[in-house]
C-alpha positions as CSV (number, residue, x, y, z in Angstrom):
1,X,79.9,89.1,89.4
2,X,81.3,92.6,88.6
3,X,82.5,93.4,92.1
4,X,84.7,89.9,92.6
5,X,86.9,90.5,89.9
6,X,87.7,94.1,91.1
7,X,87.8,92.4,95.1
8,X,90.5,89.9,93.7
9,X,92.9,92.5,92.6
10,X,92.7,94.6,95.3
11,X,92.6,91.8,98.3
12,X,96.1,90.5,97.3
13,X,98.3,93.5,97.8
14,X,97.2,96.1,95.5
15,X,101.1,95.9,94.0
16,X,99.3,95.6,90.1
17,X,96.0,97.9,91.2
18,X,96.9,101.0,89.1
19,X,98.2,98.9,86.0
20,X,94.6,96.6,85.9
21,X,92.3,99.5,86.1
22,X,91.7,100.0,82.9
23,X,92.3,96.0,81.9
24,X,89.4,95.7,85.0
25,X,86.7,97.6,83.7
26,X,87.7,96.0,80.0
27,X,87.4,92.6,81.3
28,X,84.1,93.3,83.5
29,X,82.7,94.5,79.8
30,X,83.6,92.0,78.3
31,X,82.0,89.2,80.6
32,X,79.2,91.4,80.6
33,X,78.5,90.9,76.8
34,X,79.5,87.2,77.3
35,X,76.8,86.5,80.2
36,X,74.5,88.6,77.3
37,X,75.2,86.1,75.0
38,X,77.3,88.9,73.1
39,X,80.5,88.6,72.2
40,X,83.3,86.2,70.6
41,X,82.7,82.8,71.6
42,X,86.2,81.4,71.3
43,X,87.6,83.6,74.5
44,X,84.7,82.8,77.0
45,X,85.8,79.6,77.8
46,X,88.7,81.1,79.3
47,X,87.6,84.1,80.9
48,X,85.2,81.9,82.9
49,X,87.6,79.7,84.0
50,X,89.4,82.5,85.2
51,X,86.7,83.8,86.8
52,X,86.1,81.2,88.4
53,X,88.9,80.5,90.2
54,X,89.3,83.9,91.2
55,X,85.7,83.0,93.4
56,X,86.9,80.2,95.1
57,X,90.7,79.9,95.3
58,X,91.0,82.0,98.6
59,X,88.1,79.8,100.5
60,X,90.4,76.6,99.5
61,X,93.7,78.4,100.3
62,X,91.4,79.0,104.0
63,X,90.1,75.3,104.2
64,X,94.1,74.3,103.5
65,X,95.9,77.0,105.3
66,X,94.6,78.3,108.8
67,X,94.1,74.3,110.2
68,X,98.2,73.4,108.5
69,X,99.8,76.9,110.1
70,X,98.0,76.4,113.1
71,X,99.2,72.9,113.5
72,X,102.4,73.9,112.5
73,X,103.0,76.3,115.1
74,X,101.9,73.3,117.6
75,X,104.6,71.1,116.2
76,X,107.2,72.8,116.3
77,X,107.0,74.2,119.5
78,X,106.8,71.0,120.8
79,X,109.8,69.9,118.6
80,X,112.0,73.0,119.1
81,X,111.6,74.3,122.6
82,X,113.3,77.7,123.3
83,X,114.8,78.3,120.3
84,X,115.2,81.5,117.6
85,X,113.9,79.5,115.0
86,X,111.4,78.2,117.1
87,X,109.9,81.8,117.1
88,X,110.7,82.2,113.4
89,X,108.5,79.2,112.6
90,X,105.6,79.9,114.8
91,X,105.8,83.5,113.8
92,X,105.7,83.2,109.9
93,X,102.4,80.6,110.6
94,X,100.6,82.8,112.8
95,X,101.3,85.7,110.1
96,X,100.5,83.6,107.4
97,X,97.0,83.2,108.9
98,X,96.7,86.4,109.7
99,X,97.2,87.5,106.0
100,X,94.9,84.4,104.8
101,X,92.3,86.1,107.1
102,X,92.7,89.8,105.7
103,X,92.2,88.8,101.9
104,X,89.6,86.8,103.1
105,X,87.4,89.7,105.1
106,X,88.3,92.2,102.2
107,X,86.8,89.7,99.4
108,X,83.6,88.9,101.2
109,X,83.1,92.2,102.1
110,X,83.0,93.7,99.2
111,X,81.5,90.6,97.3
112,X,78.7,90.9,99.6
113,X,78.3,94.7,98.5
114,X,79.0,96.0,102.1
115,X,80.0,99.9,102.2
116,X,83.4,99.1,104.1
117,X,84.4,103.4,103.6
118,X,87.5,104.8,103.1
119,X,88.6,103.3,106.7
120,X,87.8,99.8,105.9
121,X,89.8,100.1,102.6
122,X,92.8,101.8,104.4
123,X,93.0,99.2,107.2
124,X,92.5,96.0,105.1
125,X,94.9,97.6,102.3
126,X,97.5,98.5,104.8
127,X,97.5,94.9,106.8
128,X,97.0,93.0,103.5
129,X,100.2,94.8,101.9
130,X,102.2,94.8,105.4
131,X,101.7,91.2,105.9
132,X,102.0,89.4,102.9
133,X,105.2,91.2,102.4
134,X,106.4,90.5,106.1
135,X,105.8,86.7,105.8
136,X,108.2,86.4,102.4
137,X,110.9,89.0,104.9
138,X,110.5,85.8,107.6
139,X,111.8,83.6,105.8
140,X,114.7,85.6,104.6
141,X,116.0,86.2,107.9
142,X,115.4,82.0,108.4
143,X,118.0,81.6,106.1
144,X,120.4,84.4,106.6
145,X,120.3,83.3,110.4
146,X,121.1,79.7,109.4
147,X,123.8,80.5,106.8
148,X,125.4,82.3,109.3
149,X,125.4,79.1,112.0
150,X,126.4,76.9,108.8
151,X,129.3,78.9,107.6
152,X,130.5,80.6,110.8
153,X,129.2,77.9,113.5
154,X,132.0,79.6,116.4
155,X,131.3,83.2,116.0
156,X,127.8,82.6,115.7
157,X,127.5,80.8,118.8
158,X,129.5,83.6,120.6
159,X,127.7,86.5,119.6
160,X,123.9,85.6,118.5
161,X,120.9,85.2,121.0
162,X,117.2,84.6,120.7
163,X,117.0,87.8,121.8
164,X,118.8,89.4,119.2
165,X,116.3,87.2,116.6
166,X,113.4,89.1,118.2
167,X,115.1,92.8,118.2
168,X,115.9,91.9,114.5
169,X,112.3,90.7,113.4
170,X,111.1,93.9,115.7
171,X,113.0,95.8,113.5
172,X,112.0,94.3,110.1
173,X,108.6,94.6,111.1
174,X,109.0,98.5,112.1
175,X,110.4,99.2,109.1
176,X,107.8,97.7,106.7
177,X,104.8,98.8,109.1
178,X,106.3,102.3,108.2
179,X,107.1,101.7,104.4
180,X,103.4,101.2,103.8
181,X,101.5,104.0,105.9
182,X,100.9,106.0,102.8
183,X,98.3,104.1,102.1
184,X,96.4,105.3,104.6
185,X,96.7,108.5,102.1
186,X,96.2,107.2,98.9
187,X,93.5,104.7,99.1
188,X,89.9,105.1,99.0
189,X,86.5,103.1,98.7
190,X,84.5,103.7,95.7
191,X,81.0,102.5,95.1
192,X,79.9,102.5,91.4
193,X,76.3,102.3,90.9
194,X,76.7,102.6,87.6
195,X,78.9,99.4,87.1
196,X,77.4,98.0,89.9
197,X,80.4,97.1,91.7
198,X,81.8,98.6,95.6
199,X,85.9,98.2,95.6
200,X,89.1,99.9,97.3
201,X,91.2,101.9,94.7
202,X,93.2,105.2,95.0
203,X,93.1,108.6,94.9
204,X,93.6,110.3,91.2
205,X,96.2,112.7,92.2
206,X,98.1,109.3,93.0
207,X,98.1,107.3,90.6
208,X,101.1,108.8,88.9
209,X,103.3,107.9,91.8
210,X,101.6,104.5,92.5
211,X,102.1,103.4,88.4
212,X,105.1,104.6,87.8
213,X,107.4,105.0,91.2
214,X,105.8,102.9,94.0
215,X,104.5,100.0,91.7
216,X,108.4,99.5,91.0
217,X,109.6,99.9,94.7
218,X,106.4,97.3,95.7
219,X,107.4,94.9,92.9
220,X,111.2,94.7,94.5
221,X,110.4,94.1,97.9
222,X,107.9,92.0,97.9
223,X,109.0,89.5,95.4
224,X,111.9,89.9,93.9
225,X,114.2,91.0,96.4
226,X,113.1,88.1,98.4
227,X,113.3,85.5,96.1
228,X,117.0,86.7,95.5
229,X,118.0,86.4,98.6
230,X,116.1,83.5,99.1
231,X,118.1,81.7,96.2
232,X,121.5,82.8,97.5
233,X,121.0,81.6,101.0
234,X,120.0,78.7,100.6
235,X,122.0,77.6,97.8
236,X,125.2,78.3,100.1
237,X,123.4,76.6,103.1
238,X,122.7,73.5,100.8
239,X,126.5,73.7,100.0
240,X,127.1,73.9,103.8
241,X,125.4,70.7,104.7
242,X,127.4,69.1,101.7
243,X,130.7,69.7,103.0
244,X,129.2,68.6,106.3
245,X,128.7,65.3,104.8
246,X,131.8,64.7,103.7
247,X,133.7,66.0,106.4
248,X,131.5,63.0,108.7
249,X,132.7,61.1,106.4
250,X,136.6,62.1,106.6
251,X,135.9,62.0,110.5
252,X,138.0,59.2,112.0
253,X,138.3,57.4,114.7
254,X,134.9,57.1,116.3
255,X,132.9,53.2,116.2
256,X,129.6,53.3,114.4
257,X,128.0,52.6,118.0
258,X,129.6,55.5,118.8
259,X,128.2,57.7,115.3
260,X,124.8,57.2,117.5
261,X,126.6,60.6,117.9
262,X,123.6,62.3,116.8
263,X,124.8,63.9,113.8
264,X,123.5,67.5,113.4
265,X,120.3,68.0,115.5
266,X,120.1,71.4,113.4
267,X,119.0,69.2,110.4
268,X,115.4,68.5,110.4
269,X,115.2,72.8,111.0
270,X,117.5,73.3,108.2
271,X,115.5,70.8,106.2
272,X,112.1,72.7,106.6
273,X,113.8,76.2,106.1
274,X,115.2,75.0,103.2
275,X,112.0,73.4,101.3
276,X,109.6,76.6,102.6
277,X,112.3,79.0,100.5
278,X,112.2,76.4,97.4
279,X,108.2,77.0,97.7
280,X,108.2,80.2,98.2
281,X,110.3,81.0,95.3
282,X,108.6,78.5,93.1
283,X,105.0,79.9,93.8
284,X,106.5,83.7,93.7
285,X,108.3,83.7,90.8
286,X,105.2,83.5,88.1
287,X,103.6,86.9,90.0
288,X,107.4,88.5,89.6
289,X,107.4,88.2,86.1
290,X,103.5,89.1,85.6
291,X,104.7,91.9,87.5
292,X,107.5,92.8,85.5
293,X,104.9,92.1,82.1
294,X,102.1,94.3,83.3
295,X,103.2,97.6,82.4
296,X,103.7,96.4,78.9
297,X,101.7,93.4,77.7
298,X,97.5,95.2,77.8
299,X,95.9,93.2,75.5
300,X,92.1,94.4,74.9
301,X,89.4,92.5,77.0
302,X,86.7,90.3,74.7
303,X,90.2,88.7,73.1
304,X,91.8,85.7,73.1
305,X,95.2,87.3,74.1
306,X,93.0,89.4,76.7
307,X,91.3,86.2,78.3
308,X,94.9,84.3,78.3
309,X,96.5,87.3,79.5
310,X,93.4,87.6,82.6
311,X,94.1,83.7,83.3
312,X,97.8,83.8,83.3
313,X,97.0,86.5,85.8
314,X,95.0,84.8,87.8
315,X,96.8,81.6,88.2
316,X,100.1,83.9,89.6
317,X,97.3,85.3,91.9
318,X,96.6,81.7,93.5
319,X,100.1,80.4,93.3
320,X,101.6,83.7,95.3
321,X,98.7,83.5,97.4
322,X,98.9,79.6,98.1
323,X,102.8,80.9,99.6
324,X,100.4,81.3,102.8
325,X,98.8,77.7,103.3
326,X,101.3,75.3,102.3
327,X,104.2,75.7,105.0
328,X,103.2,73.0,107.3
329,X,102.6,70.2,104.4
330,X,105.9,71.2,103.6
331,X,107.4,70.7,106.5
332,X,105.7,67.1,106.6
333,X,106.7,66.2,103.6
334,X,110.6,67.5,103.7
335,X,111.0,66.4,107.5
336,X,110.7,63.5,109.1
337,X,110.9,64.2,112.7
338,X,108.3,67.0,112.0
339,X,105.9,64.5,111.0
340,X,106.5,62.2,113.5
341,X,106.2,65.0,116.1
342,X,102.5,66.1,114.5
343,X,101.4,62.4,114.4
344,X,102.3,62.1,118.1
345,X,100.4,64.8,119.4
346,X,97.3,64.0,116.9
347,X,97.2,60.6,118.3
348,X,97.8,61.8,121.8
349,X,101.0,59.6,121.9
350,X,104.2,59.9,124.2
351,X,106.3,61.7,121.7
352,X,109.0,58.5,120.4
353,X,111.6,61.7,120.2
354,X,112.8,63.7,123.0
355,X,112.8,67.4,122.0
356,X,115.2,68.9,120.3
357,X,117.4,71.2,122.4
358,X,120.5,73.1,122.4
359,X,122.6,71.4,124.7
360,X,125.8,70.1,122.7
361,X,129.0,70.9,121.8
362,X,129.2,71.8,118.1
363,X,133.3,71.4,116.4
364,X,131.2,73.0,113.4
365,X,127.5,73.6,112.8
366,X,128.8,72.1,109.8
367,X,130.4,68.9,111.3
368,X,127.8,68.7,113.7
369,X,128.9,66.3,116.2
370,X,127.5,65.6,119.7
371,X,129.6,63.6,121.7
372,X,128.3,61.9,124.8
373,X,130.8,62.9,127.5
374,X,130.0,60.5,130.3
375,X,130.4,57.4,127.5
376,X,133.5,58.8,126.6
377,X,134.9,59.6,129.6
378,X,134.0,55.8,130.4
379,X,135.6,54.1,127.6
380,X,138.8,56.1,128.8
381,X,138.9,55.1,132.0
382,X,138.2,51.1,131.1
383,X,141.2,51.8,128.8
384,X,143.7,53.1,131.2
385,X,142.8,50.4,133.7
386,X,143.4,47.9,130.9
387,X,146.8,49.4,130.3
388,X,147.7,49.3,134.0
């Protein structure tokens, strides 16, 4: 039972490893003497229920997520041919699973007492950190790429691309590839016959740098920095659609036959963007603050504070974690067309919605309209011959 506690810690991104060393081998103590029948008895309640989730919440968070990101790279493929955000979509499920699958290998190795060596522990460290971190950068770009075609519809259509979406998530991805190599330096696998337990962990000459100056620089850009941005964008993309709403509504001179004018085909995309940030920062923001805490709340193990402090932990664990496995119910849930577009191609049914494209012309991303030329053009015509 030893070894799970110390797999949990390190298979979610090793940002709190160097702070819950000590408050690991406490803990392991303590539910030693508790599965002695040592102990306090008002804190084992707790500490088991703890635990417990710990042993199970990834396999649910794998039963949940790799079928849901899977389908939702499916859906919206089919929903969003050719499109940046297409790829921003697929991409963040397909990384999503592939960081669901990482934690997963890491935790049942070592559970299962398998010598993974330093190698193993570097690898699964260095794509466990890279990719978690990667997915919450995904959706930042979402939203700075849809703020932009909110607020500054013209010049965005003038000088963005699909292309220049992939050179820009190249580019992201480069640059957090290379933040985390050092951990191919630092880390190490240690196997503990005396605790019985096999775990990844660091080198001792540095832990100074990973407590004090890289846990800080971790904490920032994989949470909180994100979240941030997160907040802001979306906020002012919300505020977007608003004043696209009432300037439809200011809009004259058009029949409600007519306002079939398919008013903004960018909003089922901006709908899901939207909820997955809201997520995201719900789930992420009770890890930021543990985060922040860890350095200076330590209560001992075999505690009441201690056990409360190890569940608060651990339900931030599952919560940041579950960030991974929830995208595509929230797409269903936020979107309509989305679910009708996955119901379709369950069933096997002609989709009842053609696919969304980007053939119109746009006044404002944030006015939205699509006229139909060739109706237009009609009614004109009919309405000079009636004057004549």
């Amino acid at each position: 039972m030893a070894a799970v506690r110390a797999t949990s810690i390190n298979q979610s991104v090793l940002i709190s490893h160097s702070h819950n060393n000590t408050a690991l081998g406490n803990h392991i103590n303590a539910l030693g003497n508790h599965i002695n029948g040592t102990g306090d008895e008002m804190w084992k309640v707790v500490e088991q229920i703890a635990f417990d989730m710990e042993t199970v919440y990834l396999w649910v968070i794998l039963a949940l997520g790799f079928p849901g990101n899977c389908a939702a790279i499916v859906t919206v493929i089919k929903m969003f041919p050719g499109r940046s955000l297409t790829m921003y979509v697929a991409l963040l499920a397909a990384v999503d699973n592939l960081s669901i699958l990482v934690k997963i290998l890491m935790f049942v190795l070592l559970d299962k007492g398998m010598n993974v060596g330093n190698l193993g522990c570097k690898t699964l460290g260095y794509f466990g950190n890279v990719l978690s971190t990667f997915a919450n950068w995904l959706l930042v770009a979402m939203s700075i790429e849809r703020f932009a075609a909110v607020w500054f519809p013209l010049k965005f259509v003038q000088i963005w691309s699909p292309k220049k979406s992939i050179a820009t998530v190249m580019t992201m991805a480069f640059l957090l590839a290379a933040m985390f190599l050092h951990l191919f330096w630092i880390m190490r696998f240690v196997d503990d016959k005396d605790a019985g337990m096999k775990y990844c962990s660091i080198y001792d000459e540095y832990k100074y740098f990973m407590m004090h100056i890289w846990y800080w620089i971790n904490v920032i850009i994989y949470a909180v920095l994100p979240c941030i941005l997160l907040m802001i964008f979306n906020a002012l993309i919300v505020v977007g659609i608003v004043q696209s709403r009432n300037a439809h509504r200011q809009f004259k001179g058009y029949s409600c036959k007519d306002k079939q004018i398919n008013v903004d085909r960018h909003r089922p995309v901006t709908l899901m963007l939207v909820a997955a940030a809201v997520s995201l920062v719900i789930l992420t923001t009770p890890r930021c603050v543990m985060l922040i805490l860890t350095p200076y709340w330590t209560p001992p193990a075999g505690t009441m504070e201690g056990s409360v402090e190890y569940l608060i932990d651990c339900i931030a664990f599952v919560l940041c974690d579950f960030t991974h496995a929830i995208n595509f119910y929230v797409y269903s849930l936020s979107t309509e067309i989305f679910r009708r577009q996955f119901i379709d191609i369950l069933t096997c049914r002609k989709p009842r919605t053609t696919p969304i494209q980007n053939k119109y012309a746009s006044l404002s991303f944030r006015t939205s309209l699509r006229f139909s030329y060739h109706r237009k053009s009609s009614s004109t015509r009919f309405e000079k011959r009636t004057e004549a």
